[in-house]
N, C-alpha and C positions, 0 to 999 in steps of 0.2 A: 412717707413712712408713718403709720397710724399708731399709738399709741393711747392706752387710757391711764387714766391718770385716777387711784381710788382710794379715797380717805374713807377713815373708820364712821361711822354713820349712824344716826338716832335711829329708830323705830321706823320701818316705813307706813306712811299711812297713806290710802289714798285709790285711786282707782287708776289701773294700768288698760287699756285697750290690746288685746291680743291681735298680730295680726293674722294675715290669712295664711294657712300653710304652706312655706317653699315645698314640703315632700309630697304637699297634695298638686301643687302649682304644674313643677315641673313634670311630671308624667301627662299633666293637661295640656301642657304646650308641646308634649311629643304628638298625644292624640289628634290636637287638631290638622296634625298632616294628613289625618285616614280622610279628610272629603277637600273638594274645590274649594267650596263656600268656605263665608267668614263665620270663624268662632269669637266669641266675644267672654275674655274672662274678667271677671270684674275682682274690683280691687289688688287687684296682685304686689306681692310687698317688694320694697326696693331695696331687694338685693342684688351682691354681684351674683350670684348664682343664676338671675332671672335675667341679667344682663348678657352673658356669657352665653347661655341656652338659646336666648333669641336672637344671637350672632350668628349662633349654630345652624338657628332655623333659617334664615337669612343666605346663608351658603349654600342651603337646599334648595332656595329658589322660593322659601315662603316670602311674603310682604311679612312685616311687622311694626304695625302703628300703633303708638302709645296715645291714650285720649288722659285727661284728668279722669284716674280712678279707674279706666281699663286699661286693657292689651287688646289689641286686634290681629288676629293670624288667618292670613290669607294663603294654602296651600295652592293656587292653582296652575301654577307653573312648578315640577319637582323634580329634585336630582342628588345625586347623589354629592355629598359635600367633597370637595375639591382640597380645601387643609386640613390634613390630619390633624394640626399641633392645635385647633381649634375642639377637635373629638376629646383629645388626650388633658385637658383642663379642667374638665369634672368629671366624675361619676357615673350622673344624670344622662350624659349624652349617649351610652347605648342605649336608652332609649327611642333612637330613633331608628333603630334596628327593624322592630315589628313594624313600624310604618312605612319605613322601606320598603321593605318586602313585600307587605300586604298590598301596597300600590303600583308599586316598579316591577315588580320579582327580583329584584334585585339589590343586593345592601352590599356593600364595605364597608366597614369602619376599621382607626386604629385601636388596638385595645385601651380601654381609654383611663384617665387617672380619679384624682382626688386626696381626701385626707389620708396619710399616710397611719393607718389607725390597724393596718394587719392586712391579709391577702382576701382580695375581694373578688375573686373569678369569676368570669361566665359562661362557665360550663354549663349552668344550668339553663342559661337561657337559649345557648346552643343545643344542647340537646332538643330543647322542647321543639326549638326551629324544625331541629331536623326528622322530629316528630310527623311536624306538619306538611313535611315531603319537600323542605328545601334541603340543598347543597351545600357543604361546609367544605370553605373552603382556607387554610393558612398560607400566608406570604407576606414576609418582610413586615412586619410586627403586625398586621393587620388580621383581617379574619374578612372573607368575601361570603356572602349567602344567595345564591340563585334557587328559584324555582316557584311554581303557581304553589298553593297551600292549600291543602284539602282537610277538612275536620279529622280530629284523633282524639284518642286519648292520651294525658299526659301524666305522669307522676313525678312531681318533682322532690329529690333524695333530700333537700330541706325545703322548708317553707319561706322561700325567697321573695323579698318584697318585688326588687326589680326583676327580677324574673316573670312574676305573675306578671305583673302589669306590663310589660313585654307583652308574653303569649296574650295575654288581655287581647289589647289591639291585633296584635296581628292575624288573629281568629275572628272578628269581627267580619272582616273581609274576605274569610277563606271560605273555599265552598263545602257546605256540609255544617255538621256538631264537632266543637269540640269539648272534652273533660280533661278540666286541668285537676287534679287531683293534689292533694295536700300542699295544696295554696295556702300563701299568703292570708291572714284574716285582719290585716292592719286597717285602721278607719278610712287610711288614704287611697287603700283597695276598693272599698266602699263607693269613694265618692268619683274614682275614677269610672266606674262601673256606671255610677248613677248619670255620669258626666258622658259618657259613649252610649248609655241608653238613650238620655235626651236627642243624641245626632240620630237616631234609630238603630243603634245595636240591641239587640236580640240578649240579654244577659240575667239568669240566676246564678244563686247560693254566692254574691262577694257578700265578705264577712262569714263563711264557712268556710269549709275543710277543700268543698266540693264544688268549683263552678263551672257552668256550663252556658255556652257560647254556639248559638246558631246563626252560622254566618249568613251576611245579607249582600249584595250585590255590591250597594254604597250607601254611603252615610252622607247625613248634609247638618249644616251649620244650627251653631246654637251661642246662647249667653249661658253662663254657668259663674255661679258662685261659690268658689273652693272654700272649704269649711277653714276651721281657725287653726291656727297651730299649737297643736299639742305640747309638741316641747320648749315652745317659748311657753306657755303658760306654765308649766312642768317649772323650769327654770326660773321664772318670778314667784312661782308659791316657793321656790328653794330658799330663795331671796329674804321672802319672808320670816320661812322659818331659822335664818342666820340671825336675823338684828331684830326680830319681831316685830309687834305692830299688826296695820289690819289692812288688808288689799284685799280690792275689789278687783278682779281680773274679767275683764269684760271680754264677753265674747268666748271666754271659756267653759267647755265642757267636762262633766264631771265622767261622763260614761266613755269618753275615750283616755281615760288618763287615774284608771281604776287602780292599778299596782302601786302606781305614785299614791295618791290619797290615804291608802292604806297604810302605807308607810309611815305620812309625815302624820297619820293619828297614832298610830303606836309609839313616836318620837313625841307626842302631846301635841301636836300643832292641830288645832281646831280649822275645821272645814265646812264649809255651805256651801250646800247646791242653792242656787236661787236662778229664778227665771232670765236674771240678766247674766249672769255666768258663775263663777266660785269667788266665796268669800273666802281666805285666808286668815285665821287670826294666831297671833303667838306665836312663841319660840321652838325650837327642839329642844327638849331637857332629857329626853332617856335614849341610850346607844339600842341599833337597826341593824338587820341584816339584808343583805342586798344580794340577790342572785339575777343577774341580767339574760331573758328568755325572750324569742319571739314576740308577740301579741298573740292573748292580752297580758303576758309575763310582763315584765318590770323591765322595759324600753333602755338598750344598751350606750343610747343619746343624752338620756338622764344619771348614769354611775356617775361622771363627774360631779353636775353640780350637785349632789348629791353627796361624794365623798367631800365638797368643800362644806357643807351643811356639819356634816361627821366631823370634822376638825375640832369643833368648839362647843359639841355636846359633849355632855360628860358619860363615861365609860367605854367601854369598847365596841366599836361596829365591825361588821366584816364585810367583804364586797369579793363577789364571786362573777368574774367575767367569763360569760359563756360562749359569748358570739364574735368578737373579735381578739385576738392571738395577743395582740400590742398597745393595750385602750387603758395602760395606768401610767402614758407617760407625764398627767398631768401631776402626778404623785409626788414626781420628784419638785418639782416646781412649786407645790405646796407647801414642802418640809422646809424650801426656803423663805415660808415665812413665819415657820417656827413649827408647822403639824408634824406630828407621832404618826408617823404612818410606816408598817413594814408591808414591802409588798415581795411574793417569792408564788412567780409562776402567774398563774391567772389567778389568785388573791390577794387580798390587798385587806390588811389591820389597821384598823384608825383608833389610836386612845385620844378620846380628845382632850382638849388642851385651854385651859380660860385666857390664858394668852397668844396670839399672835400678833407679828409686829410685822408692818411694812419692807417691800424690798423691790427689788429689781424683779421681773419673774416673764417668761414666752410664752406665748400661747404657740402649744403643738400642735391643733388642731381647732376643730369647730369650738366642739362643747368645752374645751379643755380650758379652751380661752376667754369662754362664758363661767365657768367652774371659779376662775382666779380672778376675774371682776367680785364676785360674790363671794371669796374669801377674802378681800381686801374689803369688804364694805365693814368686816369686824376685825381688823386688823391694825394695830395702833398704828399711827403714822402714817404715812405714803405708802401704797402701791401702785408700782408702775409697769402695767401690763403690757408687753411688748408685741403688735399685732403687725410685724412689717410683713408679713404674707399675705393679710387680710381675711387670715381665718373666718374671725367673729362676723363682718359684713357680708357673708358669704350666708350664713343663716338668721341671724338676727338683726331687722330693722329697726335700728336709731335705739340699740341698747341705753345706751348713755342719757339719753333724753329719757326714754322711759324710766328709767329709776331714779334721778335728778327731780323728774315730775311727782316723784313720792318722796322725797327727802333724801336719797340716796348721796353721795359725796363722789359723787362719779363724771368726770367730762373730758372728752376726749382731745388730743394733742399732737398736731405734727408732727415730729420729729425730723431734722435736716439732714 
């Protein structure tokens, strides 16, 4: 049982290495099922998430070998996965939907789970399936898709990350064009894109409204390097702007993480682009408003650590959750360490407060449990973040060490 353990903390100074993106990672390690050949992705972060994923891929019949500083995925034996309870563990794994199909014609899976953060459907990615001239099919909690895929067009009724990247792949392999229509424009879209062009997918317009997918017979192997992640860097500039100080967030970019920067300059937190990644400097001192919107809106992964920033600036913030139903249960958890927050509906009021003190507190989720590290780093006394789910390792690699390596008051603790 994981536990952190987080004391009130100087100024952090110092430089953080971001790592490479779980949300860019896992859709690469679905993709490398569309060819035989070896994919090679290089540095991929150690989380359970990437753990879990390549158990997944592993039941399908891929190889999966770890070198120092890769992954190796070898599809050339493929099938459809045999435990559902392994589908039903993350999120991430209907992604293996399009790769199914685009090479089998054939997929199963259970519907599958994750953070319990609001209703996450895939209807949309069903539809678009069934766009593409497969068969939908439901039985005993599962969902079955047969059939070859021929190019369409698609329009999806919101702009679903996993959705896209879904039809993504599974178009790659289908015969014909297809137009996926108000897509996804996340960076992770991006590099997936650029990541199945390199195998020889056929792909414009990721990062528009509009993309377009002319499928090719087959693909074959590559090395790729997934860009950094956003919301871990998102999350340490948060960091910063709680307990101030100057961080160097290596490896981070300023153009995927535009809505955050905006923000924490209208909060006064100073910001540099620089060639090596964003410099961070100073506190929050003036209250924000936060409305959480697709990409490039203001990333619904970021409200938390975010509202833990809001706690202890002074006046009032507001936070307007647009994208998931259930995403302020980190709020209540906060107030137990002393924040002003009223939350009714999908808003959420932060007066902030120059006090908080230490306490007991859960993490309900990913961010939620990232949000309460970074409130306890300005919170007198002890905080003792309770992760026996493993939220936090699930997206963020070796938190506790990265913020320790700047001064932070953070290190994590078994619990019996």
């Amino acid at each position: 049982m994981a536990h952190y353990a987080v004391r009130e903390s100087p100024p952090l100074r110092g430089e953080i290495p971001i790592s490479t993106s779980k949300n860019a990672v896992l859709p690469i390690m679905c993709g490398a099922l569309l060819t035989r050949e070896d994919v090679r992705i290089e540095n991929p972060p150690n989380l359970t998430d990437v753990s879990t994923l390549s158990s997944l891929l592993e039941a399908c019949g891929c190889r999966v070998r770890r070198e120092t500083g890769a992954l190796i995925l070898t599809a050339s034996g493929f099938k459809n996965p045999q435990d559902e309870e392994d589908v039903r563990k993350m999120r991430a794994s209907v992604l293996v939907l399009g790769p199914l199909l685009a090479r089998l014609h054939e997929a199963r899976i259970p519907l599958p789970g994750g953070c319990a953060i609001g209703q996450r459907p895939i209807d949309q990615h069903l539809k678009g399936m069934s766009a593409l001239g497969a068969k939908v099919h439901f039985d005993h909690g599962g969902v079955t898709l047969c059939g070859r895929l021929r190019g369409a067009t698609i329009y999806l009724d919101m702009p679903s990350v996993g959705a896209t990247e879904n039809l993504l792949m599974a178009a790659t392999l289908a015969e014909g064009t297809t137009r996926i229509e108000n897509a996804a424009k996340e960076p992770e879209i991006v590099d997936l894109a650029a990541f199945l062009s390199s195998m020889g997918a056929r792909i414009s317009g990721a990062g528009t409204s509009t993309i377009v997918i002319e499928g090719v017979s087959s693909l074959h192997g590559t090395t790729w390097q997934p860009i950094a992640d956003r919301i871990e860097a998102g999350t340490m500039a948060c960091a910063c702007a709680i307990t101030g100080g100057e961080l160097m967030l290596r490896g981070a970019r300023a153009d995927h993480l535009r809505s955050l920067l905006f923000k924490l300059s209208e909060a006064g937190v100073h910001i540099h682009d620089t060639p090596g990644g964003l410099m961070v400097l100073g506190r929050a001192k003036q209250p924000f408003e936060i409305r959480t919107m697709v990409y490039p809106g203001f990333p619904t992964d970021l409200q938390a650590p975010m509202m833990a920033v809001a706690c202890k600036t002074p006046g009032t913030s507001v936070f307007l959750e647009t994208i998931f139903e259930n995403r302020f249960m980190h709020a209540a958890e906060l107030s137990r360490l002393g924040a002003h927050i009223r939350v009714e509906n999908r808003v959420a009021v932060v007066e902030g407060t120059p006090y908080l003190t230490g306490a007991p507190v859960t993490a309900t989720d990913l961010r939620a449990g990232a949000a309460l590290i970074l409130a306890g780093l300005c919170a007198e006394g002890e905080t003792l973040v309770n992760d026996a789910d493993g939220h936090i390792t699930r997206g963020y690699e070796r938190i506790e060490e990265k913020l320790a390596g700047v001064g932070g008051l953070v290190r994590r603790v078994c619990m019996p």
